[in-house]
C-alpha positions as CSV (number, residue, x, y, z in Angstrom):
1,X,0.0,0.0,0.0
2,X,1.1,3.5,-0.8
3,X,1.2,6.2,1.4
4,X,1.6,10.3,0.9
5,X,3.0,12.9,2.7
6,X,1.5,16.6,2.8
7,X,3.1,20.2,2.7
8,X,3.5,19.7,6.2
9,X,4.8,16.5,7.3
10,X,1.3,14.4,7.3
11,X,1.6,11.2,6.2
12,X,-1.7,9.6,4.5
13,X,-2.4,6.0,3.5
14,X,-3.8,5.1,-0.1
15,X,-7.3,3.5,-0.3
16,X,-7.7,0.2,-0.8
17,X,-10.3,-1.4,-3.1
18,X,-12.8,-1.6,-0.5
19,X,-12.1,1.4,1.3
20,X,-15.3,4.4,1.1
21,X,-15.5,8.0,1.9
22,X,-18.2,10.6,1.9
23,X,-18.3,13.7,0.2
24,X,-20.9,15.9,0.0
25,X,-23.4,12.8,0.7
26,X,-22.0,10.6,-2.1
27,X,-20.0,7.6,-1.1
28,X,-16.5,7.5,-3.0
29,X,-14.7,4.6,-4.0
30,X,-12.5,3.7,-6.2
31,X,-15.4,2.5,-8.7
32,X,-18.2,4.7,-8.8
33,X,-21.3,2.8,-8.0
34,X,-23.6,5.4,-10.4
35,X,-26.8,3.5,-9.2
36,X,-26.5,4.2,-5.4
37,X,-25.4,7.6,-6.2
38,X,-28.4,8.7,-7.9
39,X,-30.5,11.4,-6.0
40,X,-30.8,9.3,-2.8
41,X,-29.1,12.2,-0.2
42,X,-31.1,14.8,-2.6
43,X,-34.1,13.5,-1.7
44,X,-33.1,12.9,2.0
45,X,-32.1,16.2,2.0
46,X,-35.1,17.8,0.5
47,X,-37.3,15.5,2.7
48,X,-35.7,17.1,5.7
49,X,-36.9,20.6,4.6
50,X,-40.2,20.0,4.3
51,X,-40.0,18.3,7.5
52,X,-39.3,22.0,8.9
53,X,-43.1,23.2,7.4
54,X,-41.3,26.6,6.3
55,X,-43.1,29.2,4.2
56,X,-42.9,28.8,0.7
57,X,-40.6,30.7,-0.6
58,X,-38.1,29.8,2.0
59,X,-38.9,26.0,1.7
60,X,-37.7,26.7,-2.5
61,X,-34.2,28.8,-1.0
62,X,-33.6,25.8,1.5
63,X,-33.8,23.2,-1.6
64,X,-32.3,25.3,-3.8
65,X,-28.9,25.9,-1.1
66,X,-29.4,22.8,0.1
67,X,-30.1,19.8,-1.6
68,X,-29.9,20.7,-5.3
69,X,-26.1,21.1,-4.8
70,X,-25.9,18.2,-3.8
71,X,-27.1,17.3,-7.7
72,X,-24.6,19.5,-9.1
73,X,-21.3,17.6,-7.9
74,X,-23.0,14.5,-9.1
75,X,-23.7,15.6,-12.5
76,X,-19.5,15.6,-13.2
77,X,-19.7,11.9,-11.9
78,X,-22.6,10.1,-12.2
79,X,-24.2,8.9,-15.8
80,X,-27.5,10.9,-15.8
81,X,-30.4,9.9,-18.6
82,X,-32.9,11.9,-19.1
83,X,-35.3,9.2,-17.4
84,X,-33.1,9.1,-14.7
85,X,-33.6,12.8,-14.4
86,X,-37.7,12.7,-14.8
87,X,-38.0,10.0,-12.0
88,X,-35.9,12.4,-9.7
89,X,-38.1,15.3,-10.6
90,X,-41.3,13.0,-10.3
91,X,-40.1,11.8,-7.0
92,X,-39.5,15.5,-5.7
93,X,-43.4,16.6,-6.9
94,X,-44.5,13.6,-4.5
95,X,-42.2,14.7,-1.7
96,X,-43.9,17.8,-2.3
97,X,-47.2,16.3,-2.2
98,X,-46.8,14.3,0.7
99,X,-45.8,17.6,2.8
100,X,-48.7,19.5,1.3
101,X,-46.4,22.1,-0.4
102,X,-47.4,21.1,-3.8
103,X,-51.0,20.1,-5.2
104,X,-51.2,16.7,-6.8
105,X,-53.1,18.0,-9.8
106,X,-51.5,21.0,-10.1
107,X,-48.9,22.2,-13.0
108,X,-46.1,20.8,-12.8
109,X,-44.4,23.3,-15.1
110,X,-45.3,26.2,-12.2
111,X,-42.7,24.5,-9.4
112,X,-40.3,25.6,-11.9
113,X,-41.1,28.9,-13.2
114,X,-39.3,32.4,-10.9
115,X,-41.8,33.6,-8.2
116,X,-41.6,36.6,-10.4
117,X,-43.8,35.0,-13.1
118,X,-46.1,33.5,-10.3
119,X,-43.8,30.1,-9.7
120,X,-42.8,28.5,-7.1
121,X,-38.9,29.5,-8.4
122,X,-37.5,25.5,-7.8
123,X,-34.2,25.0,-10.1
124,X,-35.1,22.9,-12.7
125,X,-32.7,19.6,-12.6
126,X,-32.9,19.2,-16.4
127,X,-31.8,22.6,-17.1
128,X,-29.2,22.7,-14.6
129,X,-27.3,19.6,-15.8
130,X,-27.2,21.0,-19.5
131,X,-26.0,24.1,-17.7
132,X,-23.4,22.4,-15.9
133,X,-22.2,20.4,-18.4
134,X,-21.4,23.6,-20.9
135,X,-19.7,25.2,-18.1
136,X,-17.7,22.1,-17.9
137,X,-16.8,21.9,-21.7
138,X,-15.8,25.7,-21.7
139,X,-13.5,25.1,-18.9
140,X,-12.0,22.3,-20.4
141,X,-11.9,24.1,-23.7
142,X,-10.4,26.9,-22.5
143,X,-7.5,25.1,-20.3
144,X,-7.0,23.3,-23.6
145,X,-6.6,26.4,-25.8
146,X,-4.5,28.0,-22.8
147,X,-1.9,25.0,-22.5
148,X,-1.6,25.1,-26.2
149,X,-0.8,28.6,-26.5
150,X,1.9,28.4,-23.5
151,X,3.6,25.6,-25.5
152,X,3.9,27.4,-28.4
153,X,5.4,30.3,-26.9
């Protein structure tokens, strides 16, 4: 087994195989296990909050600081399909159902939509993974086109 030492004088043990951490809710390994990592501390997250029976728009900040982050470092990890995305967004409207903070039969589309426009102002997961997976390929683009241009100088 390898071990590392730090800037100052800390020595740290490689993992092994079976070895797990936890990081922002998600267990690490050294193979991802996509399946288990699939929305299961967003929802336990989100669950708490409505637990709390705050208003509604501070019920929407909570998830939106709280649990959708969450969702944001897995989308750099985890394979997400776009059924994979709509069962997590189906199982958030019945969280929101069961704590009376949504209405079963209403729009689904409103949850959504900024409180400016008469939403509830919820991020939209769909949206934000397209979003975060530009940001990702301009980063990467631009590193690219920055370690090119060093090289050639």
């Amino acid at each position: 087994m390898r071990s590392f030492t730090t800037d100052n004088d800390d020595t740290m043990e490689a993992m092994n195989e079976d070895d797990i951490y936890k990081y922002l809710g998600h267990m690490q390994t050294k193979q991802m296990k996509h399946t288990q990592m699939k929305g299961e501390e967003y929802l336990n997250r989100t669950k708490s909050i409505l637990k709390k029976k705050l208003n509604g728009k501070n019920t929407m900040k909570a998830i939106n600081t709280y649990a959708i982050p969450v969702l944001t470092f897995s989308f750099e990890l985890v394979k997400w399909s776009p059924t994979d995305l709509e069962n997590l967004q189906t199982k958030t409207r019945t969280l929101l159902t069961r704590y009376r903070f949504h209405h079963p039969r209403a729009a689904k589309e409103r949850l959504s939509l900024s409180r400016q426009m008469g939403g509830r102002g919820m991020t939209d997961i769909t949206r934000l993974l397209d979003k975060q997976v530009k940001l990702l390929q301009i980063y990467f683009l631009n590193k690219q086109a920055s370690c090119c241009r060093s090289k050639s100088r």
